[in-house]
C-alpha positions in Angstrom: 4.5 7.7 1.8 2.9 6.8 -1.4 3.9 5.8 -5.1 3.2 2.6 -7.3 3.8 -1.0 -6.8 7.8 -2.0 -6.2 9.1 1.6 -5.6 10.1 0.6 -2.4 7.3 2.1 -0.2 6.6 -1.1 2.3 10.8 -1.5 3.3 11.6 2.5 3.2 8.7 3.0 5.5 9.5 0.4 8.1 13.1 1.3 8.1 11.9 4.7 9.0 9.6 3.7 11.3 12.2 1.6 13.2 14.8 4.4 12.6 12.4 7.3 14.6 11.0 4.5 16.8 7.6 5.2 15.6 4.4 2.8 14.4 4.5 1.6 11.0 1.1 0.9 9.0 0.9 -0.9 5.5 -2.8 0.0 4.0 -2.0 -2.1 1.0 -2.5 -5.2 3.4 -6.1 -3.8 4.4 -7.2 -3.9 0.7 -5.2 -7.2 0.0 -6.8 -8.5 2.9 -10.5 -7.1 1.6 -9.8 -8.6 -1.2 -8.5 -12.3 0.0 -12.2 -12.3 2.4 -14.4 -11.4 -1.0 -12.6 -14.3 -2.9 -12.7 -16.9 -0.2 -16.3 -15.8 0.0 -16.7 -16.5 -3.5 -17.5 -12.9 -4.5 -17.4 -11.5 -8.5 -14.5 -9.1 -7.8 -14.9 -7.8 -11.1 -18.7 -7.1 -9.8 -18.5 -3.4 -8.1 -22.1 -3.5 -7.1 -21.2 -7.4 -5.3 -18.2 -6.2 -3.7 -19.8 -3.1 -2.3 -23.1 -4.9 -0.6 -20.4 -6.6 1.2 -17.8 -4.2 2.1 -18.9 -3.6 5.3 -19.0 -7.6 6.8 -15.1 -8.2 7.3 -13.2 -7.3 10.3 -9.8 -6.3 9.4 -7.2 -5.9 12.1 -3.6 -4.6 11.1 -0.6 -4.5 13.2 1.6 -1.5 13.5 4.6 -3.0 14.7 7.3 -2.3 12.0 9.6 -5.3 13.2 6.5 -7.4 12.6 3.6 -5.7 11.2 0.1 -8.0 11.1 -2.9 -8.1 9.0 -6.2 -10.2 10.4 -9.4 -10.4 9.1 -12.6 -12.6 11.2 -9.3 -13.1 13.9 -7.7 -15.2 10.7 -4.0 -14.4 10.2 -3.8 -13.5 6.4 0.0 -12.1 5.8 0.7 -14.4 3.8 -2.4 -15.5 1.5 -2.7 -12.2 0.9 0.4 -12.2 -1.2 -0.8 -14.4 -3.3 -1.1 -14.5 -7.3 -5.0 -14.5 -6.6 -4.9 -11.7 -4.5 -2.3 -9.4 -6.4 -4.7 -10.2 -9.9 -7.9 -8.9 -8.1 -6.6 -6.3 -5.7 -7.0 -3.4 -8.2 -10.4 -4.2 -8.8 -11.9 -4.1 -4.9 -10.0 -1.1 -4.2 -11.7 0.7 -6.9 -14.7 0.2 -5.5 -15.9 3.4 -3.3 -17.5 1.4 -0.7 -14.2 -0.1 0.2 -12.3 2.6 0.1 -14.6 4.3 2.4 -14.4 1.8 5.1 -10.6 1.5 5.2 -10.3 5.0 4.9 -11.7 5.1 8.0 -10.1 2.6 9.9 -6.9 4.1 8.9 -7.4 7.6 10.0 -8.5 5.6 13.1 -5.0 3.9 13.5 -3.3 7.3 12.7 -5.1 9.5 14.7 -3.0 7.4 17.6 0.0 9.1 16.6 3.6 9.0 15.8 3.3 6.3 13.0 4.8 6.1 9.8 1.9 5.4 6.7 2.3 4.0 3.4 0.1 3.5 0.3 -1.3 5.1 -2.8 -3.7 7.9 -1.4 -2.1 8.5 2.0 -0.8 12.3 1.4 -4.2 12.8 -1.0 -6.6 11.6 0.6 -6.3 9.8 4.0 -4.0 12.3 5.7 -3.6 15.4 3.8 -2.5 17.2 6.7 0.7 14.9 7.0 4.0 16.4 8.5 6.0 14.8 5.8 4.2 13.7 2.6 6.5 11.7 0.0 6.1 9.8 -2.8 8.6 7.5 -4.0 9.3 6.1 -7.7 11.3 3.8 -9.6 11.9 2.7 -13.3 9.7 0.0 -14.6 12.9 -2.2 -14.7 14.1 -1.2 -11.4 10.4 -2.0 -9.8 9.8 -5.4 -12.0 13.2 -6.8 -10.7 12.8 -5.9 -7.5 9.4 -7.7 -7.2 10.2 -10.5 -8.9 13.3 -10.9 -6.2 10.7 -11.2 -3.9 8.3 -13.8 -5.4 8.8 -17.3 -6.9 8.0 -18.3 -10.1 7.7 -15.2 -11.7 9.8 -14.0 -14.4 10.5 -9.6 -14.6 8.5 -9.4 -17.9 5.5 -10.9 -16.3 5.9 -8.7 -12.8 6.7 -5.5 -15.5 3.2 -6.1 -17.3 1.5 -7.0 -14.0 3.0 -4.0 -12.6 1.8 -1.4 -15.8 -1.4 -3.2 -15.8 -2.0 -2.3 -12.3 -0.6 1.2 -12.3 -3.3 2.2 -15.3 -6.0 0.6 -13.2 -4.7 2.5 -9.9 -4.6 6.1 -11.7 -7.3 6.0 -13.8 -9.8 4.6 -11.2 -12.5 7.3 -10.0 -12.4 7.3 -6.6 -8.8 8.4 -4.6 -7.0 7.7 -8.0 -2.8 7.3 -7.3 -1.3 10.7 -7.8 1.5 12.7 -6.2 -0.1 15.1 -3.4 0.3 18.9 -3.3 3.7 19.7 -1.3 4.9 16.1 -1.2 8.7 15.5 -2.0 9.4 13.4 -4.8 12.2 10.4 -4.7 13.6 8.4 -7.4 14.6 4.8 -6.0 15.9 3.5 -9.0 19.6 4.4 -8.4 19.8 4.0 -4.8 20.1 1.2 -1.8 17.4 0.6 0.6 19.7 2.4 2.8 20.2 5.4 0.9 16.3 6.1 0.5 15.6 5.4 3.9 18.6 7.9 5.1 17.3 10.4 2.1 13.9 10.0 3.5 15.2 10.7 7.1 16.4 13.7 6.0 13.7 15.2 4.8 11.7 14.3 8.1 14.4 16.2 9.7 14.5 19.2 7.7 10.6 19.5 7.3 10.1 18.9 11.2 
């Protein structure tokens, strides 16, 4: 399941998960949690070269558990730090870099080649599992996404989440490597108008139909 930032990807995809009693795994935690290690470490993020002799030091752990999916990194627990303002500014920049993508490419083909799991992100049905049963990729209005975010965050207003948000989306589809972009075959959903519940029974449908 991929798409941009407040389309509803993380909560569709563990009420799926929970609703077909299968794994559940949120890659956007593995570059937030990439990301929270190179600025504790005190690396340039904005440096791709700094980021990318370092890519490969950090040992990132992630849960699959869709009632209470975990991210670690060097055994620390980072779900929440890694929702940070910090992290959120800096995350497109370290998952632009190749050498990161690389590495948690890997890991999550790893993690699905286990099976029967439920994947969300931005380059899941384009890059990380092309071969997917079910490849979707979910949208929203910017007002729609920006509310919805800022529901979830304190001291935030919408217009600073909506310019965060577009800021992020240009640097997420423009960036070279495994840009953001709606794979070949994948089913298309607007979220904008409908309940959690609505997507995640739309969604469930479509598993249904296209297994």
């Amino acid at each position: 399941m991929d798409g941009p930032s407040g389309s509803g990807k993380s909560s569709v995809s563990r009420g799926v998960a929970r609703a077909l009693g299968l794994r559940y795994l949120d890659t956007g935690a593995m570059y937030r949690a990439m990301t929270w290690w190179m600025l504790e470490q005190g690396v340039d993020v904005a440096d791709h070269d700094a980021v990318a002799t370092r890519a490969a030091e950090p040992e990132i752990v992630s849960g699959t558990d869709p009632d209470g999916p975990t991210i670690h990194i060097d055994g620390v627990d980072v779900a929440g730090p890694i929702r940070e303002a910090a992290v959120t500014g800096a995350v497109s920049h370290v998952a632009a870099v190749p050498e990161v993508r690389s590495r948690l490419v890997a890991l999550q083909r790893r993690i699905i080649g286990e099976g029967d799991i439920v994947v969300e992100g931005r380059d899941i049905g384009t890059v990380v599992a092309p071969d997917a049963a079910v490849k979707l990729y979910l949208t929203a209005s910017a007002e729609a996404r920006a509310l919805r975010r800022t529901a979830e965050l304190n001291g935030t207003t919408v217009a600073a989440q909506q310019a965060d948000m577009a800021r992020r989306d240009t640097l997420d589809s423009t960036r070279k490597t495994d840009p953001l972009s709606m794979a070949a075959g994948a089913v298309e959903l607007d979220t904008t108008p409908l309940t959690l519940q609505e997507v995640i029974d739309t969604v469930l449908s479509v598993v249904k139909e296209r297994t």
